[in-house]
C-alpha positions in Angstrom: 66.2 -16.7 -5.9 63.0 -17.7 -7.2 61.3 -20.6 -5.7 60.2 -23.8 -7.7 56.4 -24.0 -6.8 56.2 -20.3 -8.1 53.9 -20.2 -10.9 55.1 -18.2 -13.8 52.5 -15.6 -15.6 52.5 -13.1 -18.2 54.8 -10.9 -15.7 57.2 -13.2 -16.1 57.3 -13.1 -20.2 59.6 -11.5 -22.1 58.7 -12.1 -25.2 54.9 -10.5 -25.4 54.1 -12.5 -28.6 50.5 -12.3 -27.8 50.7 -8.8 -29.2 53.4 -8.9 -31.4 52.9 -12.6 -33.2 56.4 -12.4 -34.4 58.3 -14.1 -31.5 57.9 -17.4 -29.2 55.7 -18.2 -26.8 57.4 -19.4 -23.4 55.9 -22.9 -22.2 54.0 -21.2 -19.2 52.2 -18.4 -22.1 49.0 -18.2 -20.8 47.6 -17.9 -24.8 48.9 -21.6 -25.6 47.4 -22.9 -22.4 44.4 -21.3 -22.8 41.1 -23.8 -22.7 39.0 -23.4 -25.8 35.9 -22.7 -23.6 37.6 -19.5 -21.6 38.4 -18.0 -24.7 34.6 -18.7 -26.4 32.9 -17.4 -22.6 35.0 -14.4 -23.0 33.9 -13.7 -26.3 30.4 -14.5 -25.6 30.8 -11.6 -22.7 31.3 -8.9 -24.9 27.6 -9.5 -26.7 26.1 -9.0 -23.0 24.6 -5.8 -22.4 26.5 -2.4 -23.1 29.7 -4.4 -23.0 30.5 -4.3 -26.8 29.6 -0.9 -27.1 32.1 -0.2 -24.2 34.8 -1.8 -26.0 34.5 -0.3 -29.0 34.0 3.2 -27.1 37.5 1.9 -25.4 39.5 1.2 -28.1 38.6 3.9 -30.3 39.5 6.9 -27.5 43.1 4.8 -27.4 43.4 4.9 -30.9 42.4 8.8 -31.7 43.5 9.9 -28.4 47.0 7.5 -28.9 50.2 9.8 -26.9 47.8 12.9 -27.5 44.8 13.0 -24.9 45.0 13.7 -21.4 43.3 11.2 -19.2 40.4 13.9 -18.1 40.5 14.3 -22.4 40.1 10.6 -22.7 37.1 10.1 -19.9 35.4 12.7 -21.7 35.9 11.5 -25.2 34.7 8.1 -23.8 31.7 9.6 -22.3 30.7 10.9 -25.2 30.6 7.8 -27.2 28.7 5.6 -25.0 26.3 8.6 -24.8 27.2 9.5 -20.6 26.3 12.8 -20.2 25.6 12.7 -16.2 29.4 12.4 -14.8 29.5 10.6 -10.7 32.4 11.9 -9.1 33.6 9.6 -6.1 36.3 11.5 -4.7 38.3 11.6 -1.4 37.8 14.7 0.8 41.4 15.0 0.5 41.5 15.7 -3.4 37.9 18.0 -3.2 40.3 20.6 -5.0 40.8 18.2 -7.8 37.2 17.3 -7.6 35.9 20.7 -8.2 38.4 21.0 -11.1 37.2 18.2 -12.8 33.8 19.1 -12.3 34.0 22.7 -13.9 35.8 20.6 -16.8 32.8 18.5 -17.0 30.4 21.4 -16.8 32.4 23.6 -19.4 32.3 20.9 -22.0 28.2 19.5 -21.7 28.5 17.3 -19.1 26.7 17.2 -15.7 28.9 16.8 -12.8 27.6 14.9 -9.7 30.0 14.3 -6.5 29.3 12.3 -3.2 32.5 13.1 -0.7 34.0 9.6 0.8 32.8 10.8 4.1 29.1 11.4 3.4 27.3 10.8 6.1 29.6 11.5 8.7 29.7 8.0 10.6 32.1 7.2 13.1 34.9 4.3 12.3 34.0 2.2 15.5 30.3 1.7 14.2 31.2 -0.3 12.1 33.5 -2.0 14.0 36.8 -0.8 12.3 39.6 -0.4 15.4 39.3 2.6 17.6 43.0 3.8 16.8 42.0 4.2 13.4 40.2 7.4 14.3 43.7 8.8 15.3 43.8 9.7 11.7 40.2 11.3 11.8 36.9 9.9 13.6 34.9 9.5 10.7 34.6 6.9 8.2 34.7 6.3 4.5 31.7 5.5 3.2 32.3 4.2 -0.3 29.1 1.8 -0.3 26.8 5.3 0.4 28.8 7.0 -2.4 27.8 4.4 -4.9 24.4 4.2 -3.4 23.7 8.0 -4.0 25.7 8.0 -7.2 23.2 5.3 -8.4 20.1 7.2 -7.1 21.2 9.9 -9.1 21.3 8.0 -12.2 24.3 8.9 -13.2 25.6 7.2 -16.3 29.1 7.0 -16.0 31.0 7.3 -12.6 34.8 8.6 -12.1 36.9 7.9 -8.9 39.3 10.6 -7.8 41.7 9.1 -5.2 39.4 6.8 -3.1 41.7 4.9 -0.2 42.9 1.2 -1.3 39.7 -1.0 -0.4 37.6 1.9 -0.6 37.8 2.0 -4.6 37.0 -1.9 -4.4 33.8 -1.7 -2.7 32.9 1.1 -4.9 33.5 -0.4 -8.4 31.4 -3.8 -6.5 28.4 -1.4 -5.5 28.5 0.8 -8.3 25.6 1.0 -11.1 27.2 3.1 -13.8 30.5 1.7 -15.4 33.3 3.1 -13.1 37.2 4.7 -14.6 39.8 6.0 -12.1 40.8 9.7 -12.7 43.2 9.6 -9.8 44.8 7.0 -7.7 45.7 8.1 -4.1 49.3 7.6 -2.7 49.9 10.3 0.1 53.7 9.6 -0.4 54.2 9.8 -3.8 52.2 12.9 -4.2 49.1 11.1 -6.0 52.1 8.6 -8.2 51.6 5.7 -7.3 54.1 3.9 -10.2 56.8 6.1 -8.6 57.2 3.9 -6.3 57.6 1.0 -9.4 60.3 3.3 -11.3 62.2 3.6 -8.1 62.0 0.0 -6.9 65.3 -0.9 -7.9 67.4 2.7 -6.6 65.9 4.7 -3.7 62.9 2.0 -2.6 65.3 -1.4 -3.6 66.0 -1.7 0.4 62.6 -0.8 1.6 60.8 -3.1 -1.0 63.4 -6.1 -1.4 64.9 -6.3 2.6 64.9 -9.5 3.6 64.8 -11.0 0.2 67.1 -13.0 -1.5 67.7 -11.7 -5.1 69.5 -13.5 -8.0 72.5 -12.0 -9.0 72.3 -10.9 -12.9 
């Protein structure tokens, strides 16, 4: 049962009007709430820096690309608009396999391919103070601040993360230079699908997600 205090969001729409402009908006809609001056600092955003131009870059690769392009296509295509030629690769040194495909891709269609392994460096967990029984699972840490660090020293232009741990990513994206796009998300379970584990939420995962919940009956 849902709680009173929650707070409804756009999760909870079902109408989507905000796209489709043809339906209702529900009393919570986040659009006919919206203050006047969110919507003008947004908008004033997008004239900052390379921002428009990364938009426009966006939106255009999902339009020509649209049920057609690969994601490796589409970082490519988008590369090439906002005028990235030098690729970063931050990758996990369990997907260097899908790392070194991606970089021959690069290479074999004008790009340069740079990649900094999560464990550059080589530092042990514990100096940093991260629990010793973490280096059950392997002694050395991940080092996504380095990775951005070098990634940045290298100037590259555009930076791509193949399967960085949760956490990891986020201090990556905060340290990174060079706009960052995810190639791969990590989930060791799922085989590298995460949204499996979404499509199977209410079948094979409904006990392991949902136990100990109360659900309304529809």
């Amino acid at each position: 049962m849902e709680k009173e205090h929650e707070t409804h969001t756009c999760v909870d729409c079902g109408t989507q009007n905000c796209k489709y402009k043809d339906r209702t908006y529900p009393d919570f809609c986040p659009t006919t709430n919206l203050k006047e001056e969110d919507r003008q600092w947004a908008l004033e955003r997008y004239e900052e820096g390379d921002n428009r131009r990364i938009m426009i870059a966006s939106a255009e690769v999902e339009y020509e690309g649209y049920c057609q392009w690969t994601r490796v296509q589409e970082i490519m295509e988008f590369a090439r608009k906002i005028g990235a030629r030098r690729i970063g690769i931050a990758n996990c040194i369990g997907l260097i396999n899908e790392a070194r495909i991606f970089a021959r891709i690069l290479r074999a269609n004008g790009f340069e391919a740079y990649s900094v392994i999560c464990k550059v460096a080589g530092q042990a967990k514990s100096s940093v103070g991260i629990p010793a029984k973490c280096e059950e699972i392997g002694a050395a840490m991940c080092n996504p601040i380095l990775q951005a660090r070098l990634l940045n020293e290298a100037k590259t232009e555009l930076n791509v993360v193949i399967g960085l741990c949760v956490g990891h990513d986020s201090l990556f994206y905060k340290y990174s230079d060079a706009y960052v796009t995810t190639l791969v998300t990590k989930d060791r379970v799922t085989g590298n699908n995460p949204v499996a584990a979404l499509y199977t939420a209410q079948s094979y995962y409904r006990k392991k997600f949902f136990e100990g919940k109360k659900e309304s009956k529809e």
